[in-house]
C-alpha positions in Angstrom: 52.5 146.3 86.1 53.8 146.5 82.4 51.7 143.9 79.8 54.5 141.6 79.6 54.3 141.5 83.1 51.0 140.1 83.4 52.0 138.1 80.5 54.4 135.9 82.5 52.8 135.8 85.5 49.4 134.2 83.7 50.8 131.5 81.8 53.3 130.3 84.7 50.8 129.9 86.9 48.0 128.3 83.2 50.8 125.8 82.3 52.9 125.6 85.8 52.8 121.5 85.2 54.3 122.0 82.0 56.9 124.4 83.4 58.2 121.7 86.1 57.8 118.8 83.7 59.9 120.9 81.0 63.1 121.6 83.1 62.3 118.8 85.7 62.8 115.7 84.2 61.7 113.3 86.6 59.3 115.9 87.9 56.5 113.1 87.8 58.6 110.9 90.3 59.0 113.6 92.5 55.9 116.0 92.3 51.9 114.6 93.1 50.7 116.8 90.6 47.2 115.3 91.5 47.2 117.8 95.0 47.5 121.1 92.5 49.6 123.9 93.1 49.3 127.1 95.6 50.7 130.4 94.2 52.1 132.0 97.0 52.9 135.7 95.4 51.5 138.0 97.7 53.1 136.4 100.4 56.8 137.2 98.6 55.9 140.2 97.8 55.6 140.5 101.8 59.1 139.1 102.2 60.6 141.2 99.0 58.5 144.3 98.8 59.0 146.5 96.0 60.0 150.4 98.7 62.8 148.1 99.2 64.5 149.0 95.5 65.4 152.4 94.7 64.4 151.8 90.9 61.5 150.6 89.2 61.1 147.3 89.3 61.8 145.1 86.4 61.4 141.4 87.2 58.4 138.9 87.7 58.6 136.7 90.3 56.7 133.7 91.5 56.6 131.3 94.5 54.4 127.9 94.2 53.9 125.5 96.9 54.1 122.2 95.5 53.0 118.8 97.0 55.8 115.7 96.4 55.3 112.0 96.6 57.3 112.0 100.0 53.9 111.6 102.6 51.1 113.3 103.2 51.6 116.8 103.7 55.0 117.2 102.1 55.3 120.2 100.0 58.5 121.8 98.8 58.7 125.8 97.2 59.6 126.9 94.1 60.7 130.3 92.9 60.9 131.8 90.2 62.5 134.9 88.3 62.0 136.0 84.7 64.6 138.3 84.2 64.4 140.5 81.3 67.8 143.0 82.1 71.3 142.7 83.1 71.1 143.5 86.9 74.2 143.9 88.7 73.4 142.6 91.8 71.0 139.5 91.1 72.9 136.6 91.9 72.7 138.3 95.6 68.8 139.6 95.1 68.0 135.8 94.5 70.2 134.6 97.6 68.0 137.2 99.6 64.9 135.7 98.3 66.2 132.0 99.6 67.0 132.6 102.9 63.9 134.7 103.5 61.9 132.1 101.9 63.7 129.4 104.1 63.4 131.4 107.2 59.7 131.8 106.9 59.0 128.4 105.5 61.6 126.1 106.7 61.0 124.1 103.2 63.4 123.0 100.5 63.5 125.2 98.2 64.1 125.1 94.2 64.5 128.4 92.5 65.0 129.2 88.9 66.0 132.1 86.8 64.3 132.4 83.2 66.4 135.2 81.9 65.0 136.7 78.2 67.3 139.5 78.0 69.7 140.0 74.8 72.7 140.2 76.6 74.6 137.1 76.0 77.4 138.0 78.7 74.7 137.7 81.4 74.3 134.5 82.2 74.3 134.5 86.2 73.6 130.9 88.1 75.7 131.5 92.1 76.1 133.7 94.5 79.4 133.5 96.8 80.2 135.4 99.4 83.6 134.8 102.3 84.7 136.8 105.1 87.2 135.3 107.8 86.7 132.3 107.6 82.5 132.2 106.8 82.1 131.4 103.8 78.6 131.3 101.4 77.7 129.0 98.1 74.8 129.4 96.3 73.7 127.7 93.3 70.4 128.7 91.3 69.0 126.9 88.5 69.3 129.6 85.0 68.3 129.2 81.8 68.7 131.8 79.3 66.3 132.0 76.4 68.7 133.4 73.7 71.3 130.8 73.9 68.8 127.8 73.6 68.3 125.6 70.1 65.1 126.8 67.9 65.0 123.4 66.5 65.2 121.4 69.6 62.3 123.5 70.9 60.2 123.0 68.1 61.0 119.2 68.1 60.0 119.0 72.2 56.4 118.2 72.4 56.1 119.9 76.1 53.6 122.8 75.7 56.0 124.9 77.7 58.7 124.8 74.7 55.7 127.1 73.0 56.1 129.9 75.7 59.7 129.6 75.8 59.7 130.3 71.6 57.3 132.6 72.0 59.9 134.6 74.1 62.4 133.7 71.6 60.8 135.1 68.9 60.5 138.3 71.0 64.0 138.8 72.1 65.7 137.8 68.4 62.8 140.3 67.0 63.7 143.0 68.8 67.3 142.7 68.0 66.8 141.9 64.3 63.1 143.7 62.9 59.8 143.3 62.3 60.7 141.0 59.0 62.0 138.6 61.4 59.4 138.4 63.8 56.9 138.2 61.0 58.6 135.2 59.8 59.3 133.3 63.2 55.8 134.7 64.8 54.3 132.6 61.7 56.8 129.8 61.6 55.9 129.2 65.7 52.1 130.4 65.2 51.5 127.5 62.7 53.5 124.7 64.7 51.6 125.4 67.6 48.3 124.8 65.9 49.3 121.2 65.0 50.1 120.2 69.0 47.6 118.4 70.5 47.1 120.6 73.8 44.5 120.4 76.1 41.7 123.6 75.2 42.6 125.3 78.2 46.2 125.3 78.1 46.2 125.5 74.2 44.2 129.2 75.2 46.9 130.1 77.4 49.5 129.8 74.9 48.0 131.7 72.4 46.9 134.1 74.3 50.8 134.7 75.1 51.9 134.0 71.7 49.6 136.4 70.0 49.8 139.4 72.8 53.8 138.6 73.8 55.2 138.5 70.2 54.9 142.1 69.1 55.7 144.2 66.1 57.1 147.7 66.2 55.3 148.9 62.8 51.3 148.2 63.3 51.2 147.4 59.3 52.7 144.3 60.3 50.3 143.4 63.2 47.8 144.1 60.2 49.5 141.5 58.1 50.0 139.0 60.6 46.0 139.2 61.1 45.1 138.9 57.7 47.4 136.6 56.5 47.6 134.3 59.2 44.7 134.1 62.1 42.0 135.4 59.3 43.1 133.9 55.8 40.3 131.4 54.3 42.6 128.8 55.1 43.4 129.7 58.5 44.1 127.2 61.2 42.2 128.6 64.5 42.8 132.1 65.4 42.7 133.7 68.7 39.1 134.8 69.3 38.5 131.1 67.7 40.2 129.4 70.5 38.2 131.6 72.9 35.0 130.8 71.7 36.4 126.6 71.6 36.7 127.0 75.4 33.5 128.6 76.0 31.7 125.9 74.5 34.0 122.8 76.3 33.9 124.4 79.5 30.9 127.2 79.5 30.7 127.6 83.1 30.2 130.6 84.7 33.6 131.1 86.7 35.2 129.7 83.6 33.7 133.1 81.4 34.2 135.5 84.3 38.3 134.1 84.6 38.9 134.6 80.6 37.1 138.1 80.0 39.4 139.3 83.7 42.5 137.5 81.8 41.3 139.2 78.4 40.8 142.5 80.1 44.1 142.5 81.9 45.6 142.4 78.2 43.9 145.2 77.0 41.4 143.6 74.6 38.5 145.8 73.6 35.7 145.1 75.6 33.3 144.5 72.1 35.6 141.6 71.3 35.6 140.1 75.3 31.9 140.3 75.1 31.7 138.3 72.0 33.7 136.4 72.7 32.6 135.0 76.0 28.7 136.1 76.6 29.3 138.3 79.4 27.6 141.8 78.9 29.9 144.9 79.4 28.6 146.0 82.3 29.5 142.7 83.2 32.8 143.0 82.4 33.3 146.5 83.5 33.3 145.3 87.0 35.8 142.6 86.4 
């Protein structure tokens, strides 16, 4: 599984709330956020297995079972896709994933496709299929990164608009050079240190910000370090934030989670055991 990979599925599952609160409005009339969320992955990965493509596959998906207001032991599903290339045949890979969702679940089902390609033409939200008569409509939620507002982002106080700039940043600064990521990687870096986010989530987020939003030349990475996370007059930096949680939530499960998450990005394992106490040995076996 690539970085970026790992990447999306973390902070879906860190700041899921956020996600269903950011493109469900009345997501607090609807969802009973108070009964959590179950991450049902392994079991789509069972219903969608990978032999079943002849290509490598590209995509990160998600499936969360999620409690609503409607009684008891009502739960709905939602999916998820974070597309990040034109694929020819989506809009019919995500009808597969509803009705064998459906079939094993017999739930509704909301899906959702974050797509953060750079292909403006690609834009797919339906699937329709008629033969004879029989005749198939489906409709998918879609939301594509590179045609959304900077500024009304930066003006939405939902700590998922962070993750979707962080993207942002990515995909323009691919297309348009390290200068440009420098400048929007700082512009967003500096914003996001002013929200008032819990420490947990606020961890999350930077932890995707600062490991998602990458440079081609490592001088700039360099300058990015110096001049923003470690100038004298730096707002909190990454290991900063790491060492914040330790001391609001020092449990034990609490260290073990964040040096796995850290490891899974690649962090040295110096810096993880600083960071969070653990010995590397410790770590090691993570």
């Amino acid at each position: 599984m690539q970085k970026n990979d790992i990447l999306w599925k973390s902070i879906l599952e860190d700041v899921f709330e956020d996600f269903l609160t950011f493109f469900y409005p009345d997501s607090e009339e609807i969802f009973d956020f108070e009964k959590g969320f179950i991450f049902l992955d392994n079991e789509l990965q069972q219903l969608f297995p990978p032999e079943e493509h002849n290509y490598e596959r590209k995509f990160i998906d998600k499936l969360v079972q999620v409690y609503t207001k409607g009684g008891k032991d009502h739960w709905v599903l939602i999916h998820i896709e974070v597309q990040g290339h034109r694929e020819k045949h989506f809009e019919e890979r995500m009808f597969r994933y509803y009705y064998r969702i459906f079939d094993k679940y017999k739930k509704q089902i909301s899906a959702f496709a974050i797509l953060t390609d750079s292909n403006s033409k690609f834009v797919p939200n339906q699937y329709n299929s008629s033969f004879l008569g029989t005749t198939i409509h489906y409709k998918f939620n879609t939301y594509k990164i590179l045609g959304q507002s900077k500024e009304e982002l930066i003006s939405n106080p939902n700590p998922f608009s962070c993750v979707i700039l962080a993207a942002m940043a990515a995909i323009e600064g691919e297309l348009k050079g390290d200068d440009f990521t420098f400048q929007f990687k700082r512009e967003l870096y500096n914003e996001f240190k002013k929200r008032t986010i819990p420490p947990k989530k606020k961890l999350a987020i930077a932890l995707f910000l600062q490991n998602y939003v990458t440079f081609k030349n490592l001088q700039f990475s360099q300058k990015f370090n110096d001049e923003i996370i470690d100038a004298k007059n730096k707002t909190m930096g990454i290991e900063e934030f790491i060492k914040q949680q330790i001391k609001e939530e020092g449990k034990e499960e609490e260290r073990m989670e964040l040096a796995s998450k850290l490891k899974n990005l690649g962090v040295e394992l110096e810096k993880i055991a600083s960071s969070t106490g653990l010995s590397i040995a410790e770590i090691k076996k993570l």
